[in-house]
Every structure is written in C-alpha cells, then in structure tokens.
C-alpha positions as CSV (number, residue, x, y, z in Angstrom):
1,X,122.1,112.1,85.3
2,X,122.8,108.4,85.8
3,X,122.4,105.8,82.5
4,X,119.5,103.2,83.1
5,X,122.3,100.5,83.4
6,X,123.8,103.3,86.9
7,X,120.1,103.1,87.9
8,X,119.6,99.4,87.7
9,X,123.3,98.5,89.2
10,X,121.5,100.8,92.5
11,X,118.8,99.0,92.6
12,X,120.9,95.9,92.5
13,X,122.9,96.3,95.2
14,X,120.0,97.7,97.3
15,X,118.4,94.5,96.8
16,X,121.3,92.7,97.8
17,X,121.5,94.4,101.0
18,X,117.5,93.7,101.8
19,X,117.9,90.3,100.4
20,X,120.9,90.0,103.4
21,X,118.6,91.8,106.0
22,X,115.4,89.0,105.2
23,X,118.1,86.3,105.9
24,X,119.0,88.0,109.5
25,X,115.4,88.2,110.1
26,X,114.6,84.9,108.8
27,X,111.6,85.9,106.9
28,X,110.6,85.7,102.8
29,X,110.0,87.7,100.4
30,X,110.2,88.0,96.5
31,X,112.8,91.3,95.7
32,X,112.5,93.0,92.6
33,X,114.8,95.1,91.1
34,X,113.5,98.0,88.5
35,X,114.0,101.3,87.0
36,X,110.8,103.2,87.2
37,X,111.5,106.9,85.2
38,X,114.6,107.8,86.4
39,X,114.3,106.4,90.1
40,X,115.8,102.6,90.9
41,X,113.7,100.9,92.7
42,X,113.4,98.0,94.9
43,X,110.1,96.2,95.6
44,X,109.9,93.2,98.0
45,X,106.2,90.9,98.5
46,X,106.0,88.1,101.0
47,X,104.2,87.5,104.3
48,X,104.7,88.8,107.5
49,X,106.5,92.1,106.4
50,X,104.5,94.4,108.1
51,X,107.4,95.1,110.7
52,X,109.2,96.0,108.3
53,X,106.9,98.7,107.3
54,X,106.1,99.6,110.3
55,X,103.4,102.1,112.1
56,X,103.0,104.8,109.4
57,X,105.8,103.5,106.8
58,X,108.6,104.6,109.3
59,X,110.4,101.6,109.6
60,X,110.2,101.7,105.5
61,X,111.4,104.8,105.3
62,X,114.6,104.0,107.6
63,X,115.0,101.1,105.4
64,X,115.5,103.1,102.3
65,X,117.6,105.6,103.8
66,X,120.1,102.3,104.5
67,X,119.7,101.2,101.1
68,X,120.3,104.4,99.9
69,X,123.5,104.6,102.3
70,X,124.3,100.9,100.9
71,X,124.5,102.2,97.7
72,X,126.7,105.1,98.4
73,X,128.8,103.1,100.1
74,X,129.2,100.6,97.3
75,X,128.8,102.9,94.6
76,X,129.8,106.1,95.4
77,X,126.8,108.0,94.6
78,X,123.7,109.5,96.4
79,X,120.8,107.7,95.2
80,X,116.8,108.1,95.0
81,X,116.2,105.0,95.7
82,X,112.4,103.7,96.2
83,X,112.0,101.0,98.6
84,X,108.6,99.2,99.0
85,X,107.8,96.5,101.2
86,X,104.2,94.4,101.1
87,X,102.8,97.2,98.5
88,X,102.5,99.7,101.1
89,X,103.6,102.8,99.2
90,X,101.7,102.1,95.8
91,X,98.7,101.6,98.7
92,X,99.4,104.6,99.9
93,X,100.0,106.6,96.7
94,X,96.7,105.9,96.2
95,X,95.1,106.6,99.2
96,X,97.1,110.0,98.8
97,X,95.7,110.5,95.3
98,X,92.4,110.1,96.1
99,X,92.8,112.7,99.4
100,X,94.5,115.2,96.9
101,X,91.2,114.7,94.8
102,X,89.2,116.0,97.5
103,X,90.9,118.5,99.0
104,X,91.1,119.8,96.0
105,X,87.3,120.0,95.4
106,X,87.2,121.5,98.5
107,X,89.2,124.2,97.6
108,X,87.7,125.1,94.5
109,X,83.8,124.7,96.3
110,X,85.0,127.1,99.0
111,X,87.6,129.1,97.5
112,X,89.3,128.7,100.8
113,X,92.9,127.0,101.5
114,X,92.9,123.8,103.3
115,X,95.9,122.4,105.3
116,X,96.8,118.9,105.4
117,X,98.4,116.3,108.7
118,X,101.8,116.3,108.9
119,X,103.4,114.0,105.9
120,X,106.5,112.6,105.0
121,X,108.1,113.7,101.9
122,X,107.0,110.8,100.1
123,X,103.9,111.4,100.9
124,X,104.1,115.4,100.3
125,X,105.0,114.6,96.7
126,X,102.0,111.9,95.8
127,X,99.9,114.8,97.2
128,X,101.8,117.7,95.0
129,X,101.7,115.4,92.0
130,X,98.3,115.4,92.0
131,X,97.4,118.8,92.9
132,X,100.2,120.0,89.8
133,X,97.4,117.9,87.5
134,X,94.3,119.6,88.7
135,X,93.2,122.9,87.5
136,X,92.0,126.0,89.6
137,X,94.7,124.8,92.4
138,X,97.9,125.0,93.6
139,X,99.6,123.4,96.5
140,X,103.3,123.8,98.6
141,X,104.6,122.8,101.4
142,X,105.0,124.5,104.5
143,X,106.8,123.9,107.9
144,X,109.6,121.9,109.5
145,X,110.5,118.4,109.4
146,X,108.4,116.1,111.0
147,X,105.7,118.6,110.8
148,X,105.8,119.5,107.4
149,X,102.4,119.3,105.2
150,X,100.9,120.1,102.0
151,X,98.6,123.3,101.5
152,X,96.5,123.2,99.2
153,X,94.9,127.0,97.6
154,X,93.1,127.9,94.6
155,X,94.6,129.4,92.3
C-alpha cells in the first residue's frame, strides 16, 4: 500500500496535468490536491466547468482515467485517483445516498428485491456503501459494463 507522501505526490501530478488541460481550454478553476483515506484526490471549483463534467459525469470520468494514466506514466504506478470537477461527485454521492436510503426501505417494506438504472462504478459503490450500513439488506452488482447496476435484497 502506498505512504500518504506516494498518495499525495499522485495527486500532485494529476493536478498538474488538469492544471495544463484548464490552460488549453482557457478556463479557471481552483485545484486541490488531497489524500482522502487511502485514495489521492484531485478537486477542481471554478465557473463554467460543466463540459468538463459532462452529460452524466462521463466527460469526468474520462478525465480521471487520463489522470490516472498521467500518473502511471510519471510515476509508474496504477492509481485510484478521484477526480472531481464543479462538486459534481460529492453532489452525486449524495443524491446516491439518499436513493440507497429508499430503496432500501423499500425492500425491507416489501420484502421484495429492487433493481437499480444502469451506474457507473463510482456510482455502484456510493450505492453499496450505503446499503453495507443499513440493516435487513444486502446489495451486489449484476451485469456487464455499461449496464451494470446495483440490486438491492433483504437479507
């Protein structure tokens, strides 16, 4: 497992490589570069971001798959890199945690299974993390990428 300093050098240089992509693009935004847990992580606010997020996070989750190349290029190790842009993943985190919350009461009102849209793995996990915490449940994924999704049973 990588030291906090391994982590933080990651996040560094995947900074570094949006902070060259904003200057391309002419636009502004305020990077931050963190460890969160054992994940590096790379946060960027500004205006007019939303391409970069794109419909559904997509373009966001492109993004941090060329960080995440970035830093194996630099580096030489495969990273977990988190990239946000405009707050749109802790947005969506808890969007995600408050679906999981539901479907979960569903499931124990019903006693019946529910399955969930398609999500990306990001998104799979939020859902899981919350269904792990929540008695009488239990949840897995199910299906092939891009049309893999959460279930949700009881337990």
């Amino acid at each position: 497992m990588a030291s906090e300093d391994e982590l933080f050098e990651q996040s560094e240089v995947a900074a570094d490589y949006m902070e060259g992509l904003l200057d391309i693009l002419d636009l502004d935004g305020d990077i931050d570069e963190l460890v969160v847990g054992d994940r590096p992580q790379v946060e960027i606010v500004g205006e007019q971001l939303g391409n970069l997020v794109g419909p559904k996070g997509q373009t966001l989750e492109s993004l941090q798959e060329l960080c995440r190349l970035a830093v194996y290029r630099k580096i030489g190790d495969h990273s977990r890199l988190m990239l946000d842009i405009g707050g749109y993943r802790a947005g969506r985190r808890k969007k995600l945690g408050d679906l999981a919350e539901r479907t979960a009461k569903k499931v124990i009102d019903s006693e019946q299974a529910v399955k969930l849209d398609p999500m990306s793995a990001f998104e799979r996990k939020c859902v899981h993390d919350v269904i792990n915490a929540t008695a009488g449940v239990q949840s897995e994924s199910e299906g092939a990428e891009p049309r893999r999704r959460v279930v949700v049973r009881p337990e």
